[in-house]
DRENKOLLUM-227974 format. One record per residue (C-alpha): residue number from 1; residue in three letters; x, y, z. Coordinates in Angstrom, 2 decimals. Each point is the difference from the previous one (the first is absolute). Layout:
+-----+------+---------+---------+---------+
!  nr ! rest !      px !      py !      pz !
+-----+------+---------+---------+---------+
! NUM !  ALA !       X !       Y !       Z !
...
+-----+------+---------+---------+---------+
// end
This chain:
+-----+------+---------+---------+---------+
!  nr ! rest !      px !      py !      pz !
+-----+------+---------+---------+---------+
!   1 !  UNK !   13.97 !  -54.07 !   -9.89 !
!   2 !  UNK !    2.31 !    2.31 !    1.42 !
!   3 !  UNK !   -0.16 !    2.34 !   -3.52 !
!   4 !  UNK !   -3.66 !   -0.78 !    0.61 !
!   5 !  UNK !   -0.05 !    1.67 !    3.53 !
!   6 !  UNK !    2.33 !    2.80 !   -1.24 !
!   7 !  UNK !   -2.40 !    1.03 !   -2.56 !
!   8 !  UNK !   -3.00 !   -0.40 !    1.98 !
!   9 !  UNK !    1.67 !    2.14 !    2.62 !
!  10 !  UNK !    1.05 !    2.74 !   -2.09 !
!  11 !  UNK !   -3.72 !    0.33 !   -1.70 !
!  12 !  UNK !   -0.68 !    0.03 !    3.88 !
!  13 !  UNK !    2.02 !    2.91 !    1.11 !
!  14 !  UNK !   -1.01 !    1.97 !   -3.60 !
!  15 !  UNK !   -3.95 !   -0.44 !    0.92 !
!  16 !  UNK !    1.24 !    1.53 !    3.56 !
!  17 !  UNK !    1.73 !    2.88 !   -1.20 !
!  18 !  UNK !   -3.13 !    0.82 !   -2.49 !
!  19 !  UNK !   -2.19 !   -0.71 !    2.69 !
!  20 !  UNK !    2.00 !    2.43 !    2.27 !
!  21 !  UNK !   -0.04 !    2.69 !   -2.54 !
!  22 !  UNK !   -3.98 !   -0.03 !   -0.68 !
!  23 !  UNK !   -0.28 !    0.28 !    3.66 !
!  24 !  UNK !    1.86 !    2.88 !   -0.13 !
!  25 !  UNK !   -1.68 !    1.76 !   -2.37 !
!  26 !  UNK !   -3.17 !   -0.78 !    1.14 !
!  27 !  UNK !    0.41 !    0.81 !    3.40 !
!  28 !  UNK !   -2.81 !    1.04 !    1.99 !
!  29 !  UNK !    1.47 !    3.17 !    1.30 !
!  30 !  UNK !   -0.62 !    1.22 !   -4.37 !
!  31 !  UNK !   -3.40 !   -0.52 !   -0.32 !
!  32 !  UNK !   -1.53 !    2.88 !    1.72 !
!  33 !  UNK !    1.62 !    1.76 !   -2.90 !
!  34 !  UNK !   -1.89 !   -2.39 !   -2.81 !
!  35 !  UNK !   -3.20 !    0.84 !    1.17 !
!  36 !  UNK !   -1.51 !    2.30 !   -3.39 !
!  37 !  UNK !   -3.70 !    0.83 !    1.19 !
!  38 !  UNK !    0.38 !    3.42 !    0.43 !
!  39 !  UNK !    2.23 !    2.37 !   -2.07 !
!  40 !  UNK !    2.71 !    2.18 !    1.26 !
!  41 !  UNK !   -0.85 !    4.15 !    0.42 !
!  42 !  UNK !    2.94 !    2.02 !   -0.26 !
!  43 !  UNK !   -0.28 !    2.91 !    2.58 !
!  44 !  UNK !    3.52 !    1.41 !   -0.86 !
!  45 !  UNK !    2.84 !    0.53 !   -1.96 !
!  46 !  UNK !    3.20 !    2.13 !    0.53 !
!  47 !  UNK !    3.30 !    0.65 !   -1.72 !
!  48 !  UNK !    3.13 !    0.04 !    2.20 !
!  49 !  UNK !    2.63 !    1.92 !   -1.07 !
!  50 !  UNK !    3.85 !   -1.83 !    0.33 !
!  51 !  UNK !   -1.66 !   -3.20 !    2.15 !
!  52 !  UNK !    2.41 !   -2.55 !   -1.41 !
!  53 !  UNK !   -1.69 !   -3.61 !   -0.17 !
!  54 !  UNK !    2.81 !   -2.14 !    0.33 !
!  55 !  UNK !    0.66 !    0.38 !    4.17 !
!  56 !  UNK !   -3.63 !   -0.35 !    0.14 !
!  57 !  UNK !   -0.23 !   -2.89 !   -1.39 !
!  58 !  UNK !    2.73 !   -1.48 !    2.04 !
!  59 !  UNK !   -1.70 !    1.60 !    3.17 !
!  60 !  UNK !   -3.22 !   -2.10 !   -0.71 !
!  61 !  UNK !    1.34 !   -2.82 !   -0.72 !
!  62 !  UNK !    2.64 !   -0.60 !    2.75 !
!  63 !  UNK !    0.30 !   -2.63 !    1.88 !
!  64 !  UNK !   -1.61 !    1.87 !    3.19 !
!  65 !  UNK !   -1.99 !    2.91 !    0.17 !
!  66 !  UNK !    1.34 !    1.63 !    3.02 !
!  67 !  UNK !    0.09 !    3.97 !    1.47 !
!  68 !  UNK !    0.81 !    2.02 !   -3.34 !
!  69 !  UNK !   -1.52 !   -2.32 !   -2.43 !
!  70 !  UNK !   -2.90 !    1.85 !   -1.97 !
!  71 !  UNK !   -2.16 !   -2.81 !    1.11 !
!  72 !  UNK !    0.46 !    0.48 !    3.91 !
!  73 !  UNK !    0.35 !    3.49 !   -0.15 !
!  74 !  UNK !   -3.60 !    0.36 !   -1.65 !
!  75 !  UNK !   -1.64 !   -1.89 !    2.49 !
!  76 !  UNK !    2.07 !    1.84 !    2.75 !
!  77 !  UNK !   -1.35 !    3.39 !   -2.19 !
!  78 !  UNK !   -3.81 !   -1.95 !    0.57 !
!  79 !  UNK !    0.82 !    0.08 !    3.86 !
!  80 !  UNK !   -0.19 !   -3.83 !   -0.45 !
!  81 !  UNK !    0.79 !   -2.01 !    2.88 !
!  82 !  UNK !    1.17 !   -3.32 !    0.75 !
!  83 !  UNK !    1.68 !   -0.38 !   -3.59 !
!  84 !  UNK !    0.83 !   -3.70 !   -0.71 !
!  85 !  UNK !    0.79 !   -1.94 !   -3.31 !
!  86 !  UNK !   -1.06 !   -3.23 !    0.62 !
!  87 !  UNK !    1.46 !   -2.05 !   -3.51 !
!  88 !  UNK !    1.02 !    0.56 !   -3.39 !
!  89 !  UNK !   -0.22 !   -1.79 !   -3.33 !
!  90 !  UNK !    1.86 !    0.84 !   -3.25 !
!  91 !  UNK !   -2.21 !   -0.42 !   -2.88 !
!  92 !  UNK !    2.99 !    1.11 !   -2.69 !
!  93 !  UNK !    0.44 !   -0.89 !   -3.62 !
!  94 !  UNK !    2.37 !    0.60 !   -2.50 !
!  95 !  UNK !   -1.62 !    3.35 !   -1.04 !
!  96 !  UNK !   -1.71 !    1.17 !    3.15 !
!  97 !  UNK !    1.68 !   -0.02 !    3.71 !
!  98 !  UNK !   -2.90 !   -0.35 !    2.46 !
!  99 !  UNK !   -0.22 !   -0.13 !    4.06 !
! 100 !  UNK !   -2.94 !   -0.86 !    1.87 !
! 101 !  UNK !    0.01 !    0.95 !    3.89 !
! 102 !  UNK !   -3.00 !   -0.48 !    2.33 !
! 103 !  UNK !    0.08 !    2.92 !    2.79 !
! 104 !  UNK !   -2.10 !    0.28 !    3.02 !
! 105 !  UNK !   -0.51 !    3.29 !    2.15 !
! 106 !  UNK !   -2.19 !    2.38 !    2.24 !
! 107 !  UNK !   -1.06 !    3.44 !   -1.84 !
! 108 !  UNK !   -2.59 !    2.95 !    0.77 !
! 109 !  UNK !   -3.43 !   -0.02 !   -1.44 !
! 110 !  UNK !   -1.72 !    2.89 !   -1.50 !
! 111 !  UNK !   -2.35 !    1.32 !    1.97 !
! 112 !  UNK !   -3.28 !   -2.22 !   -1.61 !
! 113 !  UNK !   -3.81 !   -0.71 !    1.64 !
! 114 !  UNK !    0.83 !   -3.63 !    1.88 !
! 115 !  UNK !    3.96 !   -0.14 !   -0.50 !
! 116 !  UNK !    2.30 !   -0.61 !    2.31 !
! 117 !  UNK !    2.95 !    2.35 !    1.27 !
! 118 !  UNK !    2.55 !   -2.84 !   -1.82 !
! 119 !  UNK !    0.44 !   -3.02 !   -1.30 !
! 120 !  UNK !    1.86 !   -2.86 !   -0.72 !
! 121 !  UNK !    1.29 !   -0.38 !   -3.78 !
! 122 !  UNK !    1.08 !   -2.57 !   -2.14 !
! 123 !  UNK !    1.72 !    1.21 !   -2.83 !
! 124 !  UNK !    1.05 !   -2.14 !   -3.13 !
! 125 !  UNK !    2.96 !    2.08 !   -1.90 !
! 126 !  UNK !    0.95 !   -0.92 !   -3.80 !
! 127 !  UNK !    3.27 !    1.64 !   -1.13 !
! 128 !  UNK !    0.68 !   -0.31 !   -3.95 !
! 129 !  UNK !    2.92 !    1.31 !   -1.70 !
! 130 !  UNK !   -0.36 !   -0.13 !   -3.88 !
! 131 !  UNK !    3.72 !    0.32 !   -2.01 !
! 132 !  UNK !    0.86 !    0.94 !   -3.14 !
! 133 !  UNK !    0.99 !    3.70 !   -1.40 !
! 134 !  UNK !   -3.13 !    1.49 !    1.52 !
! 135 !  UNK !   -0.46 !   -1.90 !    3.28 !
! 136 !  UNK !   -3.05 !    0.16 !    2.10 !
! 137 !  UNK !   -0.61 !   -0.64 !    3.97 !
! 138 !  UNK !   -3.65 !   -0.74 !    0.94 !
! 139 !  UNK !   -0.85 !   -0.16 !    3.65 !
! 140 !  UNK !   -3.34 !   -1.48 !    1.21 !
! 141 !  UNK !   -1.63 !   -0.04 !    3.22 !
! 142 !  UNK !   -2.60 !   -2.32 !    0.81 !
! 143 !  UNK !   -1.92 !    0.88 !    3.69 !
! 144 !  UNK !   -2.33 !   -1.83 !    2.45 !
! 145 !  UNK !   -1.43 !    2.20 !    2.98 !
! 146 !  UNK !   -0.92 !   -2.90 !    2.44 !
! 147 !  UNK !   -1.60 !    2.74 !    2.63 !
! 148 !  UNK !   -2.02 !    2.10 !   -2.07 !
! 149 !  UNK !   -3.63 !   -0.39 !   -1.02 !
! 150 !  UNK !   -0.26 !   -3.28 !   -2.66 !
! 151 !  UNK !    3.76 !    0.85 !    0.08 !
! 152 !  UNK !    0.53 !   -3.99 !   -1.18 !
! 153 !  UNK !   -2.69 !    0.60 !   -2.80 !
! 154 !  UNK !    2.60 !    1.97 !   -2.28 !
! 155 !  UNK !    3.04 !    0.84 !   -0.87 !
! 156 !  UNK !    1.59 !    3.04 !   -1.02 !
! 157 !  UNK !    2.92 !    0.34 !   -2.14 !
! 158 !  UNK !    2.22 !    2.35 !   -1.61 !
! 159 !  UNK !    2.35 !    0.19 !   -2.75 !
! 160 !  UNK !    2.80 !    2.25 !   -0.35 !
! 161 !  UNK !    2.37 !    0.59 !   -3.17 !
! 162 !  UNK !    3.21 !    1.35 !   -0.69 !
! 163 !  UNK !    0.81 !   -0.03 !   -3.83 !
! 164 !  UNK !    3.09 !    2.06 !   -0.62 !
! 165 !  UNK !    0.00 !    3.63 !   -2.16 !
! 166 !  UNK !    3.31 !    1.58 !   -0.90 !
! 167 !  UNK !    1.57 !    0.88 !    2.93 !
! 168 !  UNK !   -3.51 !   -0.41 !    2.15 !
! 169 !  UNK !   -2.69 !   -2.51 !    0.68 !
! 170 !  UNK !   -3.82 !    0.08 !   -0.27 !
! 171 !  UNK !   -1.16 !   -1.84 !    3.13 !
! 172 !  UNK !   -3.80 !   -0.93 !   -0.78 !
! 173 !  UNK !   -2.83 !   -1.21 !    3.02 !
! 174 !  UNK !   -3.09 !   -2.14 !   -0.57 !
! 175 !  UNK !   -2.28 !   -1.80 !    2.68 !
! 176 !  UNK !   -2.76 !   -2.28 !    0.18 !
! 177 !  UNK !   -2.29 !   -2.08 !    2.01 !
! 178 !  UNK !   -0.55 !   -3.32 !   -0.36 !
! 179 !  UNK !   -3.37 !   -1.24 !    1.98 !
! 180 !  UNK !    0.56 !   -3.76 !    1.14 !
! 181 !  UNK !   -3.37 !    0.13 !    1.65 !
! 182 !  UNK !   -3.10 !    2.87 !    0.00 !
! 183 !  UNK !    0.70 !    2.55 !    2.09 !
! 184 !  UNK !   -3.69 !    1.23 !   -0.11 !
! 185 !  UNK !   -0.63 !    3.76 !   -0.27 !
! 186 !  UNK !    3.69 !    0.51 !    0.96 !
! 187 !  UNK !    1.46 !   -0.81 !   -3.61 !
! 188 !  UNK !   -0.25 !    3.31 !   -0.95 !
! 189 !  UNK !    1.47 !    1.89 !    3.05 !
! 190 !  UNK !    2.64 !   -2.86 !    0.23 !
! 191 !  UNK !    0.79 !    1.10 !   -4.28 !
! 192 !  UNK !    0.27 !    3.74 !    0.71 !
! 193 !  UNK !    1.76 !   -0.36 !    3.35 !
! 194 !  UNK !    2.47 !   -2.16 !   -1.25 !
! 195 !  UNK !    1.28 !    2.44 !   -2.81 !
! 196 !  UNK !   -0.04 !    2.52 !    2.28 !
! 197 !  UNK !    2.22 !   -1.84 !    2.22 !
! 198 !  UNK !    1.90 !   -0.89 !   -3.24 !
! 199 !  UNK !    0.58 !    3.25 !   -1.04 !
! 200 !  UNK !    1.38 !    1.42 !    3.52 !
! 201 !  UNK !    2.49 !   -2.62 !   -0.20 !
! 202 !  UNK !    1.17 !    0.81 !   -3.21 !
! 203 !  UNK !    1.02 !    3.21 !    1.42 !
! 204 !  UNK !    1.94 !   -1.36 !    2.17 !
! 205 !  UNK !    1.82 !   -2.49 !   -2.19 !
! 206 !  UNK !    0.49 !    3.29 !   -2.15 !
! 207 !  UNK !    1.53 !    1.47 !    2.76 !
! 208 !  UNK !    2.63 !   -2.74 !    0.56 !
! 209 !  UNK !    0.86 !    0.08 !   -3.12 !
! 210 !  UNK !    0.80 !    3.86 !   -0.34 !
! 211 !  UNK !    1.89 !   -0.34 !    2.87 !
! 212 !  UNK !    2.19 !   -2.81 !   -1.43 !
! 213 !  UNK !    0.68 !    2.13 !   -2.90 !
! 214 !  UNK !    0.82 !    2.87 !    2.83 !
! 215 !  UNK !    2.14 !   -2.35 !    2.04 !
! 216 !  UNK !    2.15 !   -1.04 !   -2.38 !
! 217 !  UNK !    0.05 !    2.99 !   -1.85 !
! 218 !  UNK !    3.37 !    2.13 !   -0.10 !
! 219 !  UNK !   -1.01 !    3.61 !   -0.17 !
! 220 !  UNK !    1.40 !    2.21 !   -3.06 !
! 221 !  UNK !    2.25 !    3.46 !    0.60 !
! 222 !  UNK !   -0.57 !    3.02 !   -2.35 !
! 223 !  UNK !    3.68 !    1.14 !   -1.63 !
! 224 !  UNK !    0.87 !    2.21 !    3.20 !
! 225 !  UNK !   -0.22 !   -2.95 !    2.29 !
! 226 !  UNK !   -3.38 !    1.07 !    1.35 !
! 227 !  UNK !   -2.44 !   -3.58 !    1.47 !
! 228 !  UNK !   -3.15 !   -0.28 !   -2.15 !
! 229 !  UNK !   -2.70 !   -1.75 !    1.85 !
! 230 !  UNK !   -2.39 !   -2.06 !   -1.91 !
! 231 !  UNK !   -2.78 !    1.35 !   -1.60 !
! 232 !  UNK !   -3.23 !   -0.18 !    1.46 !
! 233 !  UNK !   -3.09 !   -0.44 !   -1.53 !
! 234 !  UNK !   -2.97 !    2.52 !    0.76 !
! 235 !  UNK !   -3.82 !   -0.75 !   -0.86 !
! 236 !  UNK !   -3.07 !    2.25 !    0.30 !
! 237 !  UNK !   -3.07 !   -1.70 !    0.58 !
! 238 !  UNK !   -3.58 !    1.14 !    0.48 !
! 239 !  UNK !   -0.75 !    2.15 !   -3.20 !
! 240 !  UNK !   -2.40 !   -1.75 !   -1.87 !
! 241 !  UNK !    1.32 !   -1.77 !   -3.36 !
! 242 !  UNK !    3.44 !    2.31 !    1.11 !
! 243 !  UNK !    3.37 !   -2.06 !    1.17 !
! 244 !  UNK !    3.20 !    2.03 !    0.19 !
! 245 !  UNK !    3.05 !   -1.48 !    0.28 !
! 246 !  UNK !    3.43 !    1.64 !    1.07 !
! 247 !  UNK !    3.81 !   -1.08 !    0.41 !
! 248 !  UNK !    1.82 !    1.80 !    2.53 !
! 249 !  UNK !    4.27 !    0.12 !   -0.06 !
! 250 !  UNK !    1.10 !    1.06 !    3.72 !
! 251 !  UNK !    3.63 !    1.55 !   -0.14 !
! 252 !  UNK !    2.32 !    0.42 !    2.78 !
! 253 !  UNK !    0.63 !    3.26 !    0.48 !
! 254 !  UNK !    3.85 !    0.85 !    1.36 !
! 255 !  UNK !    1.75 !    3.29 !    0.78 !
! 256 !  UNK !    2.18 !    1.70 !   -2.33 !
! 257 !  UNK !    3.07 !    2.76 !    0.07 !
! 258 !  UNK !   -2.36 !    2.30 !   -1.41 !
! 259 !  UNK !   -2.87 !   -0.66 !    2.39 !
! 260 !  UNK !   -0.50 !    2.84 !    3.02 !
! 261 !  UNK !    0.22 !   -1.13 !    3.83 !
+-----+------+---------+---------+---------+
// end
């Protein structure tokens, strides 16, 4: 009886662990992500020169995301306010490492027919790190606007990914909408307006990253010693079909013996 018990008890506590581990993965804080009724439209992609992938990775997936993460410094860069992770699930396998935090917070509306100044934001964040010899970090958003117009009708999300190139990374943006309910003659402006927003804020997440590469970043010296700041990057715009594109090597200039006072 005793054997009997044993074995029952042991099938017990190995139903509980699988039952525990399909919870996890199918915990309710994923499935804004499985939701496939509209395709994604990628609105940019850029190629960031000596952005290593590695401390990134370990920046989104810390434990916290506190002042100097990426993730609280882009919301900070958003003028985001009241910035508060509320939970987090990990969703990892063995071939993908995956965090899933839900985020609430107060940010600015575009100016929009009906919308308010702000509103309140609920925020659904899926970090995945793919290994191997070419790994890959994906970053999703997923957004609810509680106090704009039909703003619990739809939800817009974005994906952002960092695939490694040499010694750069190609960081790649897509949004989309997904409509829970109609939103009437709205769809349409809520589609266009929400790429918009999605492409400002891919600026921005540009920006950050730049500036990591900046910030960590020791600058080179020419053979005579001299500091050469980094290049910057120059772009003509307005000529139609025309883009010109310069790179621009500042030298610090210093006095010589041979120089006149």
């Amino acid at each position: 009886l005793d054997d009997d018990n044993a074995d029952d008890s042991s099938e017990s506590s190995g139903e509980s662990s699988a039952l525990e581990a399909g919870d996890q993965a199918a915990s309710p804080l994923g499935e804004p992500f499985n939701l496939m009724d509209e395709p994604w439209s990628q609105i940019m992609e850029v190629h960031i020169p000596r952005l290593e992938i590695g401390p990134l990775a370990q920046d989104l997936l810390a434990d916290e995301w506190g002042r100097g993460s990426l993730i609280f410094e882009y919301h900070n860069a958003l003028n985001a306010a009241n910035f508060t992770v509320l939970q987090r699930v990990d969703e990892s396998d063995a071939a993908v490492t995956v965090n899933i935090r839900e985020m609430t917070f107060v940010v600015p509306v575009p100016p929009a027919p009906l919308c308010p100044k702000v509103t309140k934001v609920t925020s659904t964040c899926r970090v995945s790190v793919e290994q191997g010899t070419r790994p890959k970090v994906t970053v999703e958003f997923s957004c609810i606007s509680h106090d704009v117009p039909f703003g619990s009708n739809f939800v817009a999300q974005e994906r952002v990914v960092l695939v490694p190139d040499g010694g750069a990374v190609n960081v790649t943006k897509s949004c989309r909408v997904i409509f829970l309910k109609s939103c009437g003659w709205l769809k349409s402006r809520i589609q266009s307006g929400a790429l918009a927003e999605g492409s400002r804020t891919g600026d921005v997440l540009v920006g950050l990253l730049r500036r990591r590469v900046t910030d960590n970043q020791v600058l080179p010296r020419s053979t005579s010693g001299t500091v050469v700041s980094p290049p910057r990057s120059i772009t003509t715009r307005g000529l139609p079909g025309m883009a010109c594109k310069g790179r621009v090597w500042e030298l610090q200039r210093r006095a010589t013996l041979f120089q006149r006072s």
